[in-house]
C-alpha positions in Angstrom: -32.7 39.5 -51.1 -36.3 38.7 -50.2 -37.9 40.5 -47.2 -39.7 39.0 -44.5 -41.8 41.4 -41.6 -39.9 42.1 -38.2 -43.0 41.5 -36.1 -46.2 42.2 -36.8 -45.8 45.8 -36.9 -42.3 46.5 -37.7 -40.8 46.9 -41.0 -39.9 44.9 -43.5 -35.9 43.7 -43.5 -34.1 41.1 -45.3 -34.8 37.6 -44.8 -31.4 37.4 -43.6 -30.2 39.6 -41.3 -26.2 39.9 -40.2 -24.7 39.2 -36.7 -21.5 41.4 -35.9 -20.3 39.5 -32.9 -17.5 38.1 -35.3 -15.7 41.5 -35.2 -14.9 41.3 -31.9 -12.9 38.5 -32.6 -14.7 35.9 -30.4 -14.5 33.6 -33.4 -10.5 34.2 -34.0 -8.5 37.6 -35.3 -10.0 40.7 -36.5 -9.3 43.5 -38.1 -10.8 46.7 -38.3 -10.3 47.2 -42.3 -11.2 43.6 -43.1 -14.6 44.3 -40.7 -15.6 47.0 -42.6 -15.2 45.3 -45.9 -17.4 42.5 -44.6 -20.1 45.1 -43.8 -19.7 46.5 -47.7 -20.4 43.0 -49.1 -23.4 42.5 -46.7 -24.6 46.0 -47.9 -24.0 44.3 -51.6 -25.8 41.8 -51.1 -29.2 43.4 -50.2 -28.7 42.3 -46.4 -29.8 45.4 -43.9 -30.9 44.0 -41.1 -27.9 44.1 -38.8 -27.5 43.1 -35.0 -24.7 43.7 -32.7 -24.4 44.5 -28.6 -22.6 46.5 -26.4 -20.4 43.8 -25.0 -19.2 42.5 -28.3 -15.3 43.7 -27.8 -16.4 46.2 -25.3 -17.9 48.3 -27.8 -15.4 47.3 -30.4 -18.4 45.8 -33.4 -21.0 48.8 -32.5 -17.6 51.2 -33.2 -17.2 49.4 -36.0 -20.7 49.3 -37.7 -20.8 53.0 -36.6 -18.2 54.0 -38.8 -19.2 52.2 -41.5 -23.2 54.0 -41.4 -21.0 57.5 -40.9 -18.9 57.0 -44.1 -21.3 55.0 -46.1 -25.4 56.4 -45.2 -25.9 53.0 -45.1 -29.8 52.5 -44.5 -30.4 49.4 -42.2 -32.1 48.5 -39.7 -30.1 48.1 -36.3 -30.3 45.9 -33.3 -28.0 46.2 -30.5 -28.2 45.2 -26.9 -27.9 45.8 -23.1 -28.1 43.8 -20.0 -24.6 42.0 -19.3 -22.2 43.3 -17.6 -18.3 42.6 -17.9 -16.6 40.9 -15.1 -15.1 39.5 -13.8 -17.5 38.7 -12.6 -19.7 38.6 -15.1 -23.1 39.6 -14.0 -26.4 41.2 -15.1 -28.5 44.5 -15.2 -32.3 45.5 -16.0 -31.9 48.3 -13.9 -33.6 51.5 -15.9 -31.0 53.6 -15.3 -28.1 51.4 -16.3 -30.3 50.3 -19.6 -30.2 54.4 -20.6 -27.1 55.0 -19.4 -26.0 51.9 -22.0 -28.3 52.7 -24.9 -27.0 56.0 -24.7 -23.2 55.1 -25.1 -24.6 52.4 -27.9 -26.3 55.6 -29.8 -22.8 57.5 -29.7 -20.7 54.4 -30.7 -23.2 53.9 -33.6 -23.6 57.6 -34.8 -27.3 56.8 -34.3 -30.2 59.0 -32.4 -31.8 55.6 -32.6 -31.5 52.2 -32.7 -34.7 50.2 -34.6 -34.6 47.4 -32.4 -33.0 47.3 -28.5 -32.2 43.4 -26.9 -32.7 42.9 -23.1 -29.4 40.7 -23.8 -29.7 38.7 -20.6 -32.8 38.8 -18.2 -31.6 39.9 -14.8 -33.8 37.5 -13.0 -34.1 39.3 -9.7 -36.1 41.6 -11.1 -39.9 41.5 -12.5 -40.0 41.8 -16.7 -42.5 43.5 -16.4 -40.5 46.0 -14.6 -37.7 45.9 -17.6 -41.0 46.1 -20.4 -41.9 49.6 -18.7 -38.5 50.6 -18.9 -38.1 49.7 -22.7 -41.7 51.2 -23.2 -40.6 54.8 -21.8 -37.2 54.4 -24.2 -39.8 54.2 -27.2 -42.1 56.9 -25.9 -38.9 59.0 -25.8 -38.2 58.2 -29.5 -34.6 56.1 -28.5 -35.6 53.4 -29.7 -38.6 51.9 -32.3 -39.5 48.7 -30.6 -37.6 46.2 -27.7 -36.7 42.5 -28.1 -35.9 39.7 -25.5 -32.7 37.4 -25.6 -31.9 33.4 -24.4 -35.7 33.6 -22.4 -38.4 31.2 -21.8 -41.8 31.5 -23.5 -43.4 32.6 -20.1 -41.0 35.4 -19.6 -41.7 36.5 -23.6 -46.0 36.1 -22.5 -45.6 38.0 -19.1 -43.1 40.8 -20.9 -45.8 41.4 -24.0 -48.6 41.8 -21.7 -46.7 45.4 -20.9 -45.2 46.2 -23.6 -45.3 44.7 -26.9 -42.2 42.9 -28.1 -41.0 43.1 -31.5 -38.3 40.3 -31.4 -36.9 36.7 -29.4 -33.3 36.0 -30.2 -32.3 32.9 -29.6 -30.0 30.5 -30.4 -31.5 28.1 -33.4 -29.8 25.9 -35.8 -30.0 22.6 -37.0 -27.5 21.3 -34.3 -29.3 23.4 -31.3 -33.2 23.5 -31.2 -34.2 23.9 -28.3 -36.5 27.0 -29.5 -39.3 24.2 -30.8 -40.1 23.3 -27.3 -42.3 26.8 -27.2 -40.4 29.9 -27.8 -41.3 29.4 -31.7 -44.5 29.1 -31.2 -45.1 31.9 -28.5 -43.2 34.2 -31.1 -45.6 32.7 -34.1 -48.6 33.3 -31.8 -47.9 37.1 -30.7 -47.1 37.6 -34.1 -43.0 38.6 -32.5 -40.6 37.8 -34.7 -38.0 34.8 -33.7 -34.3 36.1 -34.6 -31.9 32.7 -34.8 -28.3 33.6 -33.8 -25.6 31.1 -34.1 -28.1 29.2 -37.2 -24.6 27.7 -38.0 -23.8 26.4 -35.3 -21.0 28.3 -35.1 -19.5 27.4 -37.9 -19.8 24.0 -37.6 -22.5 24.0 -40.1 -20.1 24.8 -43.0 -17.9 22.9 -45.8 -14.4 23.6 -43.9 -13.2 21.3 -41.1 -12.6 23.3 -37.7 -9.8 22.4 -35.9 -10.8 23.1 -32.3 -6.9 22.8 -30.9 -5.8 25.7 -33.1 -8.2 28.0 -31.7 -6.9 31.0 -29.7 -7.5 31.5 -26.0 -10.0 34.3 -26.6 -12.2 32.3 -29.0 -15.7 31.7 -27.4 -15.5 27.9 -29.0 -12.7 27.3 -27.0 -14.4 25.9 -23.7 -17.5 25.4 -25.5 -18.4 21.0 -24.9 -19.2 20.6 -28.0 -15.9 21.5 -29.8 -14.3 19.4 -26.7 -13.3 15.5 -27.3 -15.0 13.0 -27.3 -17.6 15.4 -28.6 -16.2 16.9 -31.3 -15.3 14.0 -33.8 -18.5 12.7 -32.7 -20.4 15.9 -34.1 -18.0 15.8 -37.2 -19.3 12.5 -38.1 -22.7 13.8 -38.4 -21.7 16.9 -40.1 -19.9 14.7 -43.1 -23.0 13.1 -43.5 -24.8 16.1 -44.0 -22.3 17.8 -46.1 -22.5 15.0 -48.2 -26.1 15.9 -48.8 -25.8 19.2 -49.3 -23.0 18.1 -52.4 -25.7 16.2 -53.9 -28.2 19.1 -53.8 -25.5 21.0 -55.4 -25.4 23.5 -52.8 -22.6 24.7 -50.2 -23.6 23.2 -46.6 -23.9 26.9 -44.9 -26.4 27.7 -47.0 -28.6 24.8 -46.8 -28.2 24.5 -42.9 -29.5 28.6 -42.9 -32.2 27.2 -46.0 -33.5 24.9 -43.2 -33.5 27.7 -41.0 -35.9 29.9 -43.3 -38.1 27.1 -43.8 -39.1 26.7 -40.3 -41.1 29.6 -40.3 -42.2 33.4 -41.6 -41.4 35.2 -38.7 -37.5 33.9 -38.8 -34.4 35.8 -39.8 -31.8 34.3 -38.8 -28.3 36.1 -38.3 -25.3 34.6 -39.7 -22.1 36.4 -39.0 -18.7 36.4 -40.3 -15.2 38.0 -40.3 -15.2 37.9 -44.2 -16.6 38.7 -47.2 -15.6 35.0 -48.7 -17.3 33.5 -46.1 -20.5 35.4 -46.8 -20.8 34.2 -50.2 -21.0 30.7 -49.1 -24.4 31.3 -47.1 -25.9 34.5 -48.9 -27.5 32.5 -51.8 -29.9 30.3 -49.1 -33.1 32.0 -49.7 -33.0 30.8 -53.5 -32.9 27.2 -52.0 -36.1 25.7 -52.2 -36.9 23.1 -49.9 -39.5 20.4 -50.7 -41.3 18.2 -47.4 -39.0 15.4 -48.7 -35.6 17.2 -48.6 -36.9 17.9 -44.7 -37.6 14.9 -43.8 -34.4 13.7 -45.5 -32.5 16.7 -43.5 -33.7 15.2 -40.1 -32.7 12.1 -41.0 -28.6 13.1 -41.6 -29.3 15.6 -39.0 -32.2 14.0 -36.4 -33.2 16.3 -33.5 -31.0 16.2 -30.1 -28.0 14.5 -32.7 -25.5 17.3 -31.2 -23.2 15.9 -28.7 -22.4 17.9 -25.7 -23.9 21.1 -24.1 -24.7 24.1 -26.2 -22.5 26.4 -23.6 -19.7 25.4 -21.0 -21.4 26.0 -17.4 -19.8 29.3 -17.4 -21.1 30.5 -20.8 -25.0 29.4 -19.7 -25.2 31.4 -16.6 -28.0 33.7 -17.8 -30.0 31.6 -20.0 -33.2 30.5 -19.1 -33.9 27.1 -19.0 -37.4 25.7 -19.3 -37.2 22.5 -20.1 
C-alpha cells in the first residue's frame, strides 16, 4: 500500500485510509465478530489510517476499533470525532468543555491516551472557529491529541480556523457522483498544504458492481431518506452508473476501485476513506492505487460520469442541517 503525507507535517499513512461508520450499521446489519474481521483484512492489506466518530452507534465503531488495537497492537493512525450531539433533536457543540469531556470518553472507548488526528465533526456555527481552533490547540499542547481537522466546512471557515491553529485535515464528502469539494475546499486544502480526506468516495456504495435495491433497505439505514436513492432519482442515477460500469469492464477493473482510482488522481494530499462491513467488499476497492490513470481515461471518466450528473440532493433536508454551504 503506497503512502501519501497527512498534511504537511503529519506522518506518512496509507493512501487509503478506512472509514468505520459501516459498523454502526448505518449502511444495514452489523456484527461485532464480522467488524472485527473487517479491521484484520484492512490491517492485511497495509491500510492504517483509520477514521471513525463518537456518534457512529453511540460509541458502538470506536468500541469496536478499540478492541481490535487492545487484542491485536495494531499501529495505525486514528481519527475520531466530536461535535454532534444525539437528539432528538439533533444539535451541535464546540463548546471546550463538551469537546474534552468527549475526547476523553473517545480515548477510553479506543484504549488510546491519544488520538493522531481529532474532527470538529460539525461546526457549531454560533460560535467563532477561531474559538473551537484554541480549544483543539490546548488539547495538543496537553498531548491528547497530535493535530485537529475540520468536517462538511467551507474554505473560509478552513482559512479563518488555520490562521489559529494549524489544521492537519478537511473531510469532506468527495466522489465521482458528489464534488462539490472542487468549488474551493480542494484547493484551500492544496494551498495550506492540509490534507483533504474524501468520505463517502463511493458514493455510498453506489459506485460499485452490485445493484442496490433502495426498497430493501432497513429503517435504520442512512440511504433510506437520502433523494438520491429515492424515485425518480434513483433509476435515473443507475443509468449513469451502468454506463460507467461498463467502462470500468473494459479497463478490466472492478468499478469501486476505479471510482476510488479517480479519487487518488485528483490530487497528493487525498486519502480517501472507503468503508465497509466486510472483508469481501474490501477486496473489490483495495487494489485502486495500482490503477494508473492516463489524461485520456479522465477525460473519458467525465464523459460516462460528467460533473453535476447525480440526480437529487446529496442529504435529505434533515441529514444537511450542519453542512456548510458556500455555493
Amino acid at each position: 500500500m503506497p503512502k501519501r503525507q497527512l498534511g504537511k507535517d503529519g506522518p506518512m499513512v496509507s493512501a487509503i485510509g478506512f472509514g468505520c461508520m459501516s459498523f454502526a450499521g448505518f449502511f444495514g446489519p452489523a456484527d461485532d465478530d464480522t467488524s472485527l474481521e473487517t479491521l484484520a483484512a484492512v490491517e492485511a492489506a497495509g491500510i492504517d489510517f483509520w477514521d471513525t466518530a463518537n456518534i457512529y452507534g453511540m460509541g458502538r465503531s470506536e468500541r469496536i476499533v478499540g478492541q481490535y488495537l487492545k487484542e491485536t497492537q495494531a499501529k495505525v493512525t486514528l481519527a475520531t470525532k466530536v461535535g454532534i450531539v444525539p437528539g432528538p433533536p439533533r444539535g451541535f457543540s464546540n463548546e471546550a468543555d463538551y469537546i474534552r469531556a468527549e475526547l476523553e470518553s473517545s480515548l477510553e472507548k479506543l484504549n488510546r491516551d491519544k488520538v493522531e488526528l481529532y474532527y470538529i465533526h460539525r461546526r457549531e456555527q454560533e460560535r467563532p472557529i477561531e474559538e473551537v481552533a484554541e480549544t483543539m490547540g490546548r488539547l495538543i499542547e496537553e498531548g491528547l491529541i497530535d493535530a485537529w481537522g475540520l468536517s462538511e466546512v467551507a474554505p473560509s471557515t478552513i482559512q479563518r480556523a488555520h490562521r489559529v491553529v494549524p489544521v492537519r485535515a478537511v473531510q469532506n464528502e468527495y466522489s465521482l457522483w458528489s464534488r462539490q469539494p472542487e468549488l474551493g475546499v480542494i484547493q484551500t486544502c492544496e494551498d495550506l498544504g492540509i490534507a483533504f480526506i474524501p468520505f463517502s468516495p463511493l458514493g455510498r456504495g453506489v459506485l460499485g458492481d452490485v445493484d442496490l435495491d433502495p426498497p430493501t433497505f432497513e429503517a435504520h439505514d442512512f440511504r433510506k431518506v437520502n433523494p438520491r436513492f429515492m424515485e425518480p432519482n434513483w433509476s435515473a442515477n443507475m443509468d449513469h452508473v451502468r454506463a460507467f460500469r461498463s467502462f470500468a469492464a473494459n479497463k478490466g477493473v472492478t468499478t469501486s476501485a476505479l471510482a476510488l482510482a479517480w479519487v487518488l488522481h485528483q490530487g497528493d494530499h487525498m486519502m480517501p476513506i472507503p468503508g465497509t462491513r466486510t472483508a469481501a467488499h474490501l477486496a473489490e476497492w483495495v487494489g485502486a492505487t495500482s490503477i494508473s490513470l492516463s489524461e485520456d481515461d479522465l477525460w473519458d471518466i467525465e464523459e460516462v460520469l460528467p460533473v453535476g450528473w447525480a440526480h437529487g440532493d446529496r442529504y435529505s433536508d434533515v441529514q444537511m442541517v450542519g453542512v456548510e454551504r458556500y455555493c
